[in-house]
C-alpha positions in Angstrom: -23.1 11.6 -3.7 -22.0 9.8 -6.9 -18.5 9.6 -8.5 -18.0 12.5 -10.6 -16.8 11.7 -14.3 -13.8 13.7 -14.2 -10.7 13.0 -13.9 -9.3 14.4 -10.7 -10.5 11.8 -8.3 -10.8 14.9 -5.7 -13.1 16.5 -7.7 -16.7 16.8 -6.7 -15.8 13.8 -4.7 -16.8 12.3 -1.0 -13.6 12.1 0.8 -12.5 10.8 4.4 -9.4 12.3 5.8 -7.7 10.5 8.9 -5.6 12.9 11.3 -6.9 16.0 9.8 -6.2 18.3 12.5 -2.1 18.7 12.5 0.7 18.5 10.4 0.4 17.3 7.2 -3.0 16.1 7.7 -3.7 19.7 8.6 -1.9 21.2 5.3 -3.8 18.5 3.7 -7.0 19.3 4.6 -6.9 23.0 3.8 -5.0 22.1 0.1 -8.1 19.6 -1.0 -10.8 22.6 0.3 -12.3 23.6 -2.5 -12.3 20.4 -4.6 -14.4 17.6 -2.7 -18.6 17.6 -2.9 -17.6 16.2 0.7 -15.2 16.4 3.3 -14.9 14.1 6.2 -12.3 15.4 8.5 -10.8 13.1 11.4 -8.7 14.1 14.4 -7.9 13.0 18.6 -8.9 16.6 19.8 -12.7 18.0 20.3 -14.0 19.6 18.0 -13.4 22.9 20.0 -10.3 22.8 19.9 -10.0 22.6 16.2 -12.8 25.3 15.2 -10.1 27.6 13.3 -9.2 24.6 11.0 -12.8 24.2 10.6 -13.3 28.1 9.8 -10.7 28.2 7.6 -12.0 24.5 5.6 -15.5 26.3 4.8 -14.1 29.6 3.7 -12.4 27.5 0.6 -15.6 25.5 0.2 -17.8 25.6 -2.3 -21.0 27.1 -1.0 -22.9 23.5 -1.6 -20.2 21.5 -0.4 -20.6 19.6 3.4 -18.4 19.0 6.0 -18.4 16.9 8.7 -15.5 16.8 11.7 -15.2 13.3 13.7 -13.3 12.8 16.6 -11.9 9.1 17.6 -8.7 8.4 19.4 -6.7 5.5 18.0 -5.4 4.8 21.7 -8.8 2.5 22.0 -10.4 0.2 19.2 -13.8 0.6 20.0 -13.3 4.9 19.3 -11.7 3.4 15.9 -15.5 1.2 14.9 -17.8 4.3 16.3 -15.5 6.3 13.9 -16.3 4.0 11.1 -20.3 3.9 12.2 -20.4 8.0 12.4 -18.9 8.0 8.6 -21.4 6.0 7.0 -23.9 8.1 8.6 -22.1 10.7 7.2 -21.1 9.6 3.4 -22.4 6.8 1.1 -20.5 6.0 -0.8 -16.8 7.2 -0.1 -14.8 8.0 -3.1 -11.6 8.8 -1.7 -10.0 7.4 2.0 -7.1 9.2 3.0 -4.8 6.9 6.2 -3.2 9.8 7.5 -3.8 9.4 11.1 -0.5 8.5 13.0 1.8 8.8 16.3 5.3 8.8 17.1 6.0 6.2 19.1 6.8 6.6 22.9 10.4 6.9 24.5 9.6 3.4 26.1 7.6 0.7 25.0 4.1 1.0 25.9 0.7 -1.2 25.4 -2.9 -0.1 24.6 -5.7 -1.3 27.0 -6.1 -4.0 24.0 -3.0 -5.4 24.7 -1.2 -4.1 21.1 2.3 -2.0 21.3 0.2 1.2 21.1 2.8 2.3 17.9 2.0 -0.5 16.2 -1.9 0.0 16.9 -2.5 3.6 16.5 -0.3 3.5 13.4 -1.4 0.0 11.7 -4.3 -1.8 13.4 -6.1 1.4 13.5 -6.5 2.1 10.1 -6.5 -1.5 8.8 -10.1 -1.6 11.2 -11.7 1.5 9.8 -10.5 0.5 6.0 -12.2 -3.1 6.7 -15.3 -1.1 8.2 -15.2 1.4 5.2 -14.3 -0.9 2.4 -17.9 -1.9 0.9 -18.4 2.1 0.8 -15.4 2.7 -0.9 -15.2 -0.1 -3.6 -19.0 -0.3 -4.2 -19.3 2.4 -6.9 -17.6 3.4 -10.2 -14.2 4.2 -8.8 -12.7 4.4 -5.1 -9.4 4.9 -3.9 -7.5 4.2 -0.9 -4.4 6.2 0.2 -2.1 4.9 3.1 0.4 7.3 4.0 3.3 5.4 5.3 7.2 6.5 6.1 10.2 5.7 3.8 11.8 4.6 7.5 10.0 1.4 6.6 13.5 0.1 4.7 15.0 0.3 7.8 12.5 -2.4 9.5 11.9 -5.7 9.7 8.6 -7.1 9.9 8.6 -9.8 12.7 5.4 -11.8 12.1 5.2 -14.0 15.5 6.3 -10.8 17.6 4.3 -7.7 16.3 4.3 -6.5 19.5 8.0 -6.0 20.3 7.7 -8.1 22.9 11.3 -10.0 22.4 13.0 -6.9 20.2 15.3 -4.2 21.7 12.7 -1.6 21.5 13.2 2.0 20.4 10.8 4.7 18.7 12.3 5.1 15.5 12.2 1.2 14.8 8.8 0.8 16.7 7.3 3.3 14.3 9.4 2.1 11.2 8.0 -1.4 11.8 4.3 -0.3 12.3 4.8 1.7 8.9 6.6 -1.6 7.6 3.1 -3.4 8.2 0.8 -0.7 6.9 2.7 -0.9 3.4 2.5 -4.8 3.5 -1.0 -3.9 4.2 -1.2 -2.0 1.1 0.2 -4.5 -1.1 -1.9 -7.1 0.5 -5.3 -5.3 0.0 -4.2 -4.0 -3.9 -4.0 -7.8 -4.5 -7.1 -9.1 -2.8 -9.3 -5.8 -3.6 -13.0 -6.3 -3.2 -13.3 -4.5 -6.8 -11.1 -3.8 -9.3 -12.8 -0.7 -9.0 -11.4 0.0 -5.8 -7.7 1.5 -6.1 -5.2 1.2 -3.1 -1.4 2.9 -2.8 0.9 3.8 -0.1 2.8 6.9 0.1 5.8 7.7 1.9 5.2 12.0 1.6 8.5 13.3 1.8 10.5 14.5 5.7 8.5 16.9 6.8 8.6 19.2 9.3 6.0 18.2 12.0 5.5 16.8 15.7 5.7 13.8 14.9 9.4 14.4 13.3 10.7 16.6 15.9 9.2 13.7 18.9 11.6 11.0 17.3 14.3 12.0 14.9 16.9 14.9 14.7 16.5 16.2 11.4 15.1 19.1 9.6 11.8 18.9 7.1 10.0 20.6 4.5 7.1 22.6 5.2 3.9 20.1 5.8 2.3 22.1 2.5 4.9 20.7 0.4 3.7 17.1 1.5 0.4 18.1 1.3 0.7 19.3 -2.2 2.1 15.6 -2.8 -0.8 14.1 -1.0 -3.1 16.0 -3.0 -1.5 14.6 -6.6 -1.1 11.3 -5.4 -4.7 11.1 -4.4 -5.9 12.6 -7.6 -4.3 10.2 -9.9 -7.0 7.4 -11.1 -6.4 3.6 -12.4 -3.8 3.0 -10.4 -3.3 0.2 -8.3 -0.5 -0.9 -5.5 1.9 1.5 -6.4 4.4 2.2 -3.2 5.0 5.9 -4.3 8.2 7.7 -2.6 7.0 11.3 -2.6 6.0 11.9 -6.7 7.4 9.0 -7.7 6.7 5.5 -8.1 9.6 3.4 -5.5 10.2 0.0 -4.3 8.9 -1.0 -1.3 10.6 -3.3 1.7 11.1 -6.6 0.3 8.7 -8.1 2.8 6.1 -5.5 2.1 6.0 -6.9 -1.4 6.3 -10.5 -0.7 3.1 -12.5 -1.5 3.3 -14.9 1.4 4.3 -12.0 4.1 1.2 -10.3 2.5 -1.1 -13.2 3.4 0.7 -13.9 6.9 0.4 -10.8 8.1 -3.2 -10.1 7.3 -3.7 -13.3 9.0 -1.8 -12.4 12.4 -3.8 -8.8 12.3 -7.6 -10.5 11.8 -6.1 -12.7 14.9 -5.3 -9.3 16.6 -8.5 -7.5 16.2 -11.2 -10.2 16.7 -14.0 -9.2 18.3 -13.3 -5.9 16.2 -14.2 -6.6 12.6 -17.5 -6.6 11.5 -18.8 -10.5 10.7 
């Protein structure tokens, strides 16, 4: 489906949403309905289990609009490349990639079968794989566009570039998931620099506190409603020509020091190719 010449870079587009299927994904998913040509949904569960968010996509679609529903668990790697390979069955070329997909991190520290502190995998590895599986779809046309969705917590992290595992930190969940969200802005910054195209537009976006499991598992606080982030999402992801902005909520912020640092840019991509060989495509 080509890029449509409009521009709301939603519109009439082929988008790829990552953890569709709850909280703001969810709200997110249902807000962007009726305005992609077509909608990739991601989630963990079956698609059984998530038939009344499917239900409730079509009836806001467009009667010639598609949509797809994949299923991949971050928890493994190789779920995160058949996700990639089902998509570009799905959709050529992507116009919009949405990084939702996320965890809280465990009361304890905890490693995938990889090997990765599963925080840091599910929440950072994860999506930099499918991106680099994705990327030649997204940035080989007219105009793509890469959202990350990330966590203003990342300020409160440091990014520890020979221990991305935790291994030699005190480990809790609120700074295992602040540092995974750390590296996916780094990520960000990294990937705006070095993009394929400059077609190809990548930002991170910290959404707002929201009220959602993932809150509730890790911090003692109250959110807004996961439409109001949604709504965010949506105007974020709509905007066009613009490249490596860290937006907090609406706005246009300043990101972690590190996450905007050059040379931590470079390192870390480094250290995470190291991490997923034998996952990336040659």
């Amino acid at each position: 489906m080509p890029t449509a010449p409009h521009a709301d870079a939603l519109r009439d587009a082929a988008v790829v949403l990552t953890g569709a299927t709850s909280g703001i994904g969810r709200a997110t998913a249902l807000a962007i309905a009726d305005r992609p040509g077509s909608l990739v949904l991601h989630g963990p569960e079956p698609e059984s289990e998530v038939a009344d968010l499917l239900d409730q996509v079509r009836s806001r679609q467009r009667r010639d609009a598609e949509l797809t529903n994949v299923t991949a668990d971050y928890h493994d790697l190789a779920e995160v490349t058949r996700l990639a390979e089902r998509i570009r069955v799905t959709t050529d070329p992507i116009d919009v990639l949405i990084n939702n997909a996320g965890r809280p991190a465990p009361a304890t520290r905890t490693v995938s079968d990889a090997g990765n502190e599963i925080t840091f995998q599910v929440d950072y590895l994860a999506p930099f794989l499918l991106t680099t599986d994705l990327i030649d779809l997204v940035a080989g046309h007219d105009r793509g566009r890469i959202v990350n969705i990330v966590s203003a917590t990342h300020h409160s992290a440091t990014l520890h570039l020979d221990d991305l595992d935790l291994t030699r930190q005190a480990y809790t969940p609120s700074a295992a998931y602040a540092h995974a969200k750390l590296a996916l802005v780094t990520y960000t910054g990294w990937l705006a620099r070095n993009r394929p195209s400059p077609s190809l537009d990548v930002v991170s976006l910290h959404p707002g506190v929201i009220s959602t499991g993932l809150l509730h598992a890790m911090f003692s606080v109250d959110g807004q409603p996961p439409e109001q982030a949604a709504d965010t999402v949506v105007q974020i992801t709509a905007k066009r020509e613009d490249n490596g902005t860290y937006y907090d909520e609406r706005v246009p912020g300043t990101p972690h020091p590190q996450a905007a640092d050059p040379e931590v840019q470079d390192r870390l991509y480094e250290r995470t190719v190291e991490l997923l060989r034998g996952h990336l495509p040659e």
